[in-house]
N, C-alpha and C positions, 0 to 999 in steps of 0.2 A: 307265596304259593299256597291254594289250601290245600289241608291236609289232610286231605279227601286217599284213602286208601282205593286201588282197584276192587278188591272185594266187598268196600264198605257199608255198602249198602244192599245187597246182591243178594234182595230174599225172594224166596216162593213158598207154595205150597198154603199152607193155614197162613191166613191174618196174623200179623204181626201185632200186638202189643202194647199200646203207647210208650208205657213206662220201658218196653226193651230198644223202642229207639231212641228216646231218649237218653240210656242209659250209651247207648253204642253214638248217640253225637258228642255227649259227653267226654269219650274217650278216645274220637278219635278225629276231633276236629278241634282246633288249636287257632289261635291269631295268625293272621296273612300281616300284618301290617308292621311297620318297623316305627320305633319311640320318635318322640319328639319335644322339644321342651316349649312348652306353650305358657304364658304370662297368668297369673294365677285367674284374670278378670276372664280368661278366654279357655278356662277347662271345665266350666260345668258341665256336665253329659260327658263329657272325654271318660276315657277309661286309663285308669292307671298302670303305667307301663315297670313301675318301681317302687318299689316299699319307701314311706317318708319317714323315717329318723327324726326325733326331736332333740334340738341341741339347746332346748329352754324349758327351765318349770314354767307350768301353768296351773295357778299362776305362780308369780315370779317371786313372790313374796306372799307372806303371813298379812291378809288381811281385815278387814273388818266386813262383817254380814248384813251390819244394819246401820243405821242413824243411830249415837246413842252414847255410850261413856265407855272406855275403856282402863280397865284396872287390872291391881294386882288382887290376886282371887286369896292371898293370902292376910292383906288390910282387911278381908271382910268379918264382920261380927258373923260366926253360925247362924243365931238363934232373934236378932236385932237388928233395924236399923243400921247402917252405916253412915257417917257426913264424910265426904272427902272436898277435900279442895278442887277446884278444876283447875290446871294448872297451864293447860298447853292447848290447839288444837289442831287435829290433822283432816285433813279432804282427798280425795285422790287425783293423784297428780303432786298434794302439795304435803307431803309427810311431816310430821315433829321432826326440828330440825336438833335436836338434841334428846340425851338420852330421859327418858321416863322417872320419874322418882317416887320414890316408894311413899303412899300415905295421900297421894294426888291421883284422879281422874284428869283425863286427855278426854276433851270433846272430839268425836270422831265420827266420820261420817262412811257409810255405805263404800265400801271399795277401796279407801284410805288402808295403806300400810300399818299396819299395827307397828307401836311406839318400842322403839329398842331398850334394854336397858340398859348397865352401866360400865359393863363390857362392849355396849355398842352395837351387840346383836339382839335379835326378836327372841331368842330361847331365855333372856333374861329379862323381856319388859314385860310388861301386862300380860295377861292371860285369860283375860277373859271381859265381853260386852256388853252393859248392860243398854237395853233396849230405852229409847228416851222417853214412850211412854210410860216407863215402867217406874221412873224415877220422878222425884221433885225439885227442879230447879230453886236456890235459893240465894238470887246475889250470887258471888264465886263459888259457893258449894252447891253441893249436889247430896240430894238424900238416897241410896239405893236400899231398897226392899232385902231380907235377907229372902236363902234359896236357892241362886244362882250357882253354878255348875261351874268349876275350873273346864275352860277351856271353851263356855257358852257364846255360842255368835261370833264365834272365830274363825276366820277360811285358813288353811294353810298351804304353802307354798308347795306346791306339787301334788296338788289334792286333783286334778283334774288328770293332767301328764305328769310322767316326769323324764329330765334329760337321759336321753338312751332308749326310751320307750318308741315302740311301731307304731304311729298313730294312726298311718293308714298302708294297707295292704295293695302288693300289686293284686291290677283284677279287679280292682270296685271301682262301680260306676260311679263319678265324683258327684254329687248333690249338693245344693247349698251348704247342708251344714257341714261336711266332708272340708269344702271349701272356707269356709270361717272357721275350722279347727286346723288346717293348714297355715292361715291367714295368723291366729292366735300365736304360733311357734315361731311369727317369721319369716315364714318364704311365700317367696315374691314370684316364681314359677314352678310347672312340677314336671316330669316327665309321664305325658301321657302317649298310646298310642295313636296313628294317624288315622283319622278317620274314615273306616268302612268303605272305599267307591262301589257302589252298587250303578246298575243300569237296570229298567223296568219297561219294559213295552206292553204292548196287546196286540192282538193279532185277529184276524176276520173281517171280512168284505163289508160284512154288517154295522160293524162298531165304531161310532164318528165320536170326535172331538161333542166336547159340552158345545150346543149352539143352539141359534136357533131353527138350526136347519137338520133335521133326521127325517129322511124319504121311508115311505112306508115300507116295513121290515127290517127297519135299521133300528139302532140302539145308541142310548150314550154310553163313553165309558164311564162307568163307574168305579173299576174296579183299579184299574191303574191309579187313578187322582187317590184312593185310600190306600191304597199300598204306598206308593211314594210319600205319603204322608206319613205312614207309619214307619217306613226306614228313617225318617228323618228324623222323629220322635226318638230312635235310638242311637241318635249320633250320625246317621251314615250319611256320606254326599252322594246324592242322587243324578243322575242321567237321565233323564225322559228320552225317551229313543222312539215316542208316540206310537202308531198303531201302524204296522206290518200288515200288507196282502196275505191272503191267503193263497201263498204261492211260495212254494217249496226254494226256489233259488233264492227268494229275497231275506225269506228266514235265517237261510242258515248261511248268506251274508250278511247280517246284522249281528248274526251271535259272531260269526268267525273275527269281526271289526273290534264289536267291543270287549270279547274278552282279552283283548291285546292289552287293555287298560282300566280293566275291572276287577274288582275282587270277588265280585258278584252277580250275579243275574238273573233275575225274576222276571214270570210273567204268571198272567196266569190263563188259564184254558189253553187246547189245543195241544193237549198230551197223550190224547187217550190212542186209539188205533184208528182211528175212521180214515175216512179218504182226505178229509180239509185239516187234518190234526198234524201239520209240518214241522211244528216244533220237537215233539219228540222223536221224529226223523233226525233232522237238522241236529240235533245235540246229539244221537249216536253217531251220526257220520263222523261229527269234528270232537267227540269223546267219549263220554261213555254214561250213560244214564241207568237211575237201580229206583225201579218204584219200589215205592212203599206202600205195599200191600196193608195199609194201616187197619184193625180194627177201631175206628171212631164213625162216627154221626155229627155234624157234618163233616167231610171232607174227602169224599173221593170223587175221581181222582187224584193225587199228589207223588210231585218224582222230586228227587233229588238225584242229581250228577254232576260233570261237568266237564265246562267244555274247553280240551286243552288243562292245564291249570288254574282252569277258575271254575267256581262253586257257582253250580246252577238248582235254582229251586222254580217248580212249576207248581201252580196253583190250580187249584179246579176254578171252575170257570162261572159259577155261579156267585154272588156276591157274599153274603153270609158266609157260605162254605170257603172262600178262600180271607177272608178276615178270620175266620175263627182258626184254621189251618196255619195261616201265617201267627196268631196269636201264641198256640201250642206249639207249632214246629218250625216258623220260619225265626220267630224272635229269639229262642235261645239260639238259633244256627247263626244270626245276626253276632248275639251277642259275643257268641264264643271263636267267631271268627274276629269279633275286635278287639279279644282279650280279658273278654270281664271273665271274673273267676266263678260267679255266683248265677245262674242264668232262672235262680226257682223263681213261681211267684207264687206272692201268699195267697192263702184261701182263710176262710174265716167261716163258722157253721152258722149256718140259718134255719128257718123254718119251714120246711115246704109249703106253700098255699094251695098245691093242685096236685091233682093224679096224674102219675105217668108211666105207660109200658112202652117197653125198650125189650131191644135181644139181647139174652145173656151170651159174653163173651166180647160187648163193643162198648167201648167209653161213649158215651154221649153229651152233650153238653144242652141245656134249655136256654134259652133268651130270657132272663127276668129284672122285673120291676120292685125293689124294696120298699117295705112297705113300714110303720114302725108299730113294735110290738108293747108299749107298754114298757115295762122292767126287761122283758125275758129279747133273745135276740130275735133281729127282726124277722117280719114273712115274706117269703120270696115268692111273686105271680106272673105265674107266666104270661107270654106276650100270646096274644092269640092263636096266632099263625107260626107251624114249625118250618114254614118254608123256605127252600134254601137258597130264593132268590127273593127273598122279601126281606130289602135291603133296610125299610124304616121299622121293624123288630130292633135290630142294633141302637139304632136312634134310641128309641124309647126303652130300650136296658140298660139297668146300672151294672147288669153283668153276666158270668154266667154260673148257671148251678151245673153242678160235672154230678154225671152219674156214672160210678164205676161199671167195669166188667162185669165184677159178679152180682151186679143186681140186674131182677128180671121185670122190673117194678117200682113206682114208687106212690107214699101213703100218704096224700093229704094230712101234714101233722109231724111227719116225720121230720131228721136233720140231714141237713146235708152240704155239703162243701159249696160256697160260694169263691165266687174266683173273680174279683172286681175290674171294669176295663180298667179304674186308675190303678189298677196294678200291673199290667201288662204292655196300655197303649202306651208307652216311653218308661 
């Protein structure tokens, strides 16, 4: 069930905010979705439904850092030369099968178990590795340079984890390396949540399928095919439920169908008040809908409600304004209904390359192109066109520059927060 409060979104008067919706989905939207144990090859993108415990150092042992010789750092001369014997040697996978002796080098290689000593254990054999270019092989001896460091070129056993430690939190979104650091301790599956069901349609007499065939006054959808693409980027299983009449019965039988078996529901346009805008009919009949008087550029319109117990998000109906809308407001709403704990994304300062005025009191965001700056970070230029149906801007952006509230203004020259799609689109 989401955990969509009746009041929750239920503002008027002044423009809301960004940062204070955020701050309010934050708190009061939660996972719909119940755990599940899925095979380690089959949880990338999953979200983690349970903290992972490790029940193994990583690594598992005291090993060696390089190709090279390992010794006791107490055979060595200060101030000279040392010759040792080489006596033994180890590879990883294939360890000294006996303990280390004092007065002898063990040839050893990259990853190899450091050599035990007489007790049997690594707290008594060598202690430290000399590098192999660093030495002169002679016949069975070995010359090492004086210098070297007790304990040089050593790995040690729990130097990465160690047993008992959280290696991964519920809430994060699993990534490769998440996945090879689970893979490392052991386990072979993990408990993640189930993935997001979402359903997305479009709606309007006008708006056909990609084809070759759009009769004059009609449109392709555009904006369905990148939203569903975009929930899927975040884990979610998607529904096409294609393009709905503009006809008030058929609407708000398709939302009344699928929210029986969705956790979700998006479209976008067809929220505002007009006579052809059914959708946000259709959702107060069968629940309850709370715009979001947002102050941003682009995106209004935008509502969040829902209908019965599922989580409805409406998009404006231009194509920019509702990718960028669903960037800032649907993806962490995605996120946090599938459990992930962390929903920020990062920004990184850039350079302005262009002028821009803006009203104070509204986030805005520019379409831009990186440019590179030499040493210093890069320049960011903007795409021609601030239009908010001019879908090839996005194309041709590596992302976007966010201009807060309180600027009224911006200075060719100045910094300012970039916000990259590869940080947001998945």
């Amino acid at each position: 069930m989401a955990q969509l409060k009746d009041d929750c979104f239920a503002f008027g008067g002044e423009l809301t905010p960004l940062a204070s919706a955020l701050a309010i989905l934050a708190e009061r939207v939660g996972p719909v979705a119940t755990a599940e144990m899925v095979a380690l090859r089959a949880a990338h993108g999953r979200v983690l439904a349970a903290n992972v415990t490790t029940a193994r150092d990583v690594p598992p042992h005291d090993n060696s850092a390089v190709d090279g010789y390992a010794v006791y750092f107490d055979d060595l001369k200060a101030d000279a030369e040392t010759r040792l014997k080489v006596g033994g040697r180890a590879a990883a996978g294939h360890p000294l099968r006996r303990p280390a002796k004092r007065g002898e080098a063990v040839r050893i290689f990259t990853g190899a178990p450091m050599p035990v000593g007489a007790d049997g254990t690594q707290k008594t054999g060598p202690d430290a590795v000399f590098m192999e270019e660093d030495c002169e092989r002679l016949g069975d001896h070995v010359i090492c340079p004086p210098g070297l460091k007790r304990g040089a070129n050593r790995r040690f056993a729990g130097e990465d984890v160690k047993v008992g430690d959280v290696i991964l939190q519920r809430g994060r979104r699993l990534r490769a390396q998440e996945i090879g650091l689970a893979a490392s301790v052991g386990m072979t599956e993990l408990a993640v949540y189930r993935r997001l069901r979402t359903a997305v349609f479009s709606t309007g007499d006008e708006v056909r399928d990609p084809s070759k065939d759009a009769p004059a006054g009609c449109i392709f959808d555009a904006n369905r095919f990148a939203i569903m693409a975009l929930l899927e980027s975040l884990g979610a299983e998607v529904t096409d439920l294609g393009i709905l009449a503009d006809d008030a019965v058929s609407v708000t039988a398709a939302l009344r169908k699928a929210s029986k078996d969705h956790d979700l529901l998006v479209t976008s346009g067809g929220i505002s008040a007009g006579e052809e805008d059914h959708v946000r009919a259709a959702v107060a009949a069968l629940g309850r809908i709370h715009f979001w008087r947002l102050a941003i550029r682009p995106g209004r319109p935008i509502a969040l409600g829902q209908v019965g117990a599922t989580a409805f998000l409406g998009l404006p109906g231009n194509p920019v304004a509702a990718m960028v809308t669903f960037l800032v407001i649907g993806r962490p709403l995605v996120l946090l209904l599938s459990g992930a704990g962390d929903v920020t994304c990062s920004r990184f300062p850039v350079i302005a390359g262009f002028d821009y005025k803006k009203k104070k009191g509204r986030r805005e965001w520019a379409r831009v192109r990186l440019q590179s700056n030499g040493g210093g970070p890069p320049v960011a230029v903007k795409y021609r066109s601030s239009g908010a149906g001019i879908l090839s801007s996005m194309v041709e952006a590596d992302g976007l520059v966010e201009l807060p509230e309180e600027m009224d203004g911006l200075t060719q020259g100045a910094v300012v927060d970039f916000l990259p799609f590869g940080g947001v689109m998945g």
